[in-house]
VOPAGU-2260 file (C-alpha; in pm, 1 decimal, decimal comma):
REM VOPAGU-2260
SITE   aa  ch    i         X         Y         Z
SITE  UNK   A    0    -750,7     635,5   -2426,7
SITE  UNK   A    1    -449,3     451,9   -2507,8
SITE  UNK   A    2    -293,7     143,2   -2321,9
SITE  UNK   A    3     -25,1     335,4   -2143,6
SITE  UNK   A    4    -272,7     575,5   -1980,8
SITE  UNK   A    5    -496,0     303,6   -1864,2
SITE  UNK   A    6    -218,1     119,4   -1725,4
SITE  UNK   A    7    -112,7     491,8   -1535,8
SITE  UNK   A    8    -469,1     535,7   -1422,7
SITE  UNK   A    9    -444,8     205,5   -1274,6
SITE  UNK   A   10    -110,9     269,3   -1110,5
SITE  UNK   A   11    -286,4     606,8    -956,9
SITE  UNK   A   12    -621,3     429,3    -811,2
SITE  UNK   A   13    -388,3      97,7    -659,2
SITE  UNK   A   14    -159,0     405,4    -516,1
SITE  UNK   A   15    -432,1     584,1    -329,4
SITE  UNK   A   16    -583,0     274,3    -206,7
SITE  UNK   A   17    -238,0     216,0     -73,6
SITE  UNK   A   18    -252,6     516,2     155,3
SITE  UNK   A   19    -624,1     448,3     237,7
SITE  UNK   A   20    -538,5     117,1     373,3
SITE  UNK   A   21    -202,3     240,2     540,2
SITE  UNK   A   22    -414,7     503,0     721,3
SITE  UNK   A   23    -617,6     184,0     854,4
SITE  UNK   A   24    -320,1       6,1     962,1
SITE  UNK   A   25    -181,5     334,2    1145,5
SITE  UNK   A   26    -524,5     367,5    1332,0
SITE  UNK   A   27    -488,1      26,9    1435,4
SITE  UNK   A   28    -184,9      58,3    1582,0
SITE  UNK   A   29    -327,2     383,3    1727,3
SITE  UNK   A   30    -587,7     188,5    1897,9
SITE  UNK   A   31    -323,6     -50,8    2051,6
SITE  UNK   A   32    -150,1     209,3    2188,0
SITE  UNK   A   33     167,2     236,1    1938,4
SITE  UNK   A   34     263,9     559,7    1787,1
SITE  UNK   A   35     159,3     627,5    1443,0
SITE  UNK   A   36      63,8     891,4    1268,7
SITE  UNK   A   37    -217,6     879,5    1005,2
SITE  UNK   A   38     -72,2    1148,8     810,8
SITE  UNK   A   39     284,6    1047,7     772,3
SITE  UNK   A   40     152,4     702,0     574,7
SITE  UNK   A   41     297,3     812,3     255,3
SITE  UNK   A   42     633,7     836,5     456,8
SITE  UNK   A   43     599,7     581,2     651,7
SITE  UNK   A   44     420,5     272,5     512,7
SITE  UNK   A   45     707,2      28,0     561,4
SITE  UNK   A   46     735,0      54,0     914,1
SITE  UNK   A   47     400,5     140,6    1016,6
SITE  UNK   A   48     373,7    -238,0     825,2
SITE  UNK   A   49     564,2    -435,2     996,8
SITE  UNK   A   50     440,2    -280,5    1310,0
SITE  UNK   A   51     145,2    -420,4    1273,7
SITE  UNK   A   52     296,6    -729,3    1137,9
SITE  UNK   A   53     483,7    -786,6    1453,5
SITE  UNK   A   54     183,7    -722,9    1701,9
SITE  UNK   A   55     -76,3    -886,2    1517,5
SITE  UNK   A   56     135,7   -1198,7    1515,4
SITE  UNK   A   57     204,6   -1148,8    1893,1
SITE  UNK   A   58    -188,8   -1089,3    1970,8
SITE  UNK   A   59    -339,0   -1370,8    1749,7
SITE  UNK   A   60     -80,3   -1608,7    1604,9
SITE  UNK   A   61    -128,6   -1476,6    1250,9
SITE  UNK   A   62     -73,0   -1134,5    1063,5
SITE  UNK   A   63    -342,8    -934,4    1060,0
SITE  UNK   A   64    -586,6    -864,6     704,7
SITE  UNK   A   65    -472,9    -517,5     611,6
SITE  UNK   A   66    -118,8    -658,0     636,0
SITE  UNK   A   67    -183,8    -844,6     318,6
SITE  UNK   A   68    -408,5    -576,1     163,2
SITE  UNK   A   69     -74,9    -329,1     152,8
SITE  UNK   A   70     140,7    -528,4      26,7
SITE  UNK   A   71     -88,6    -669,3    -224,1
SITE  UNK   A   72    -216,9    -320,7    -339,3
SITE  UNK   A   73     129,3    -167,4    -375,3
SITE  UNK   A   74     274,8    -420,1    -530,5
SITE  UNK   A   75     -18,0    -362,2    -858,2
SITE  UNK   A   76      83,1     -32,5    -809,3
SITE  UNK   A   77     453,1     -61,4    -863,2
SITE  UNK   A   78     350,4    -328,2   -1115,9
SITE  UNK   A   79     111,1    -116,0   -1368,3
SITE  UNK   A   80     325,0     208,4   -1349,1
SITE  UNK   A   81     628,7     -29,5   -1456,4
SITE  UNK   A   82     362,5    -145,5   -1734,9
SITE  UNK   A   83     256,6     194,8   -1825,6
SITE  UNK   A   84     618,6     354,7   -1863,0
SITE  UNK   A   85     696,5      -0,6   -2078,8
SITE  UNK   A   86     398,5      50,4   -2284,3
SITE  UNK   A   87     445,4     430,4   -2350,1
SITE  UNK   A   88     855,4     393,0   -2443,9
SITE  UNK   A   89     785,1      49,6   -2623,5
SITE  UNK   A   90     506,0     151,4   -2831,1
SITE  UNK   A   91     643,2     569,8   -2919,0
C-alpha cells in the first residue's frame, strides 16, 4: 500500500466520522427543540454547526464538545485528501 492510498484511506475514515458526529450534533439540537434533520448532515454540516454553536453558548457560557470534534475531524479530512492527491501527482 503506497503513501497516497494511506493518506486517502485516512481522508475516508476522518470523513465518515465527520457525518457520525454531525448526526450527534443534529440530535442534539433535535432534543432542544430546533429543526434538524439527521439525514441531511452531509448537506448541512455548516449550519447544523453553528446551531449548536450559538445555543450551547447561550445555555452554558461555552460551546459545546461535539462543536470542536467537527471541526477538528473535518479539518484532517480536508487535510489528508489534500496530502493524498499531493503525494499521488508529486510522486507519478
Amino acid at each position: 500500500m503506497d503513501a497516497s492510498t494511506v493518506l486517502a484511506l485516512l481522508a475516508i475514515i476522518c470523513a465518515l466520522g465527520s457525518v457520525y458526529v454531525g448526526v450527534r450534533i443534529a440530535n442534539e439540537l433535535r432534543a432542544r427543540g430546533i429543526t434538524a434533520n439527521p439525514a441531511l448532515v452531509r448537506w448541512m454540516i455548516f449550519k447544523y454547526m453553528a446551531e449548536y454553536k450559538r445555543v450551547t453558548l447561550s445555555e452554558t457560557g461555552k460551546v459545546g464538545p461535539l462543536y470542536g470534534q467537527c471541526a477538528t475531524i473535518s479539518a484532517l479530512a480536508a487535510l489528508f485528501a489534500i496530502a493524498a492527491i499531493l503525494v499521488k501527482v508529486l510522486l507519478l
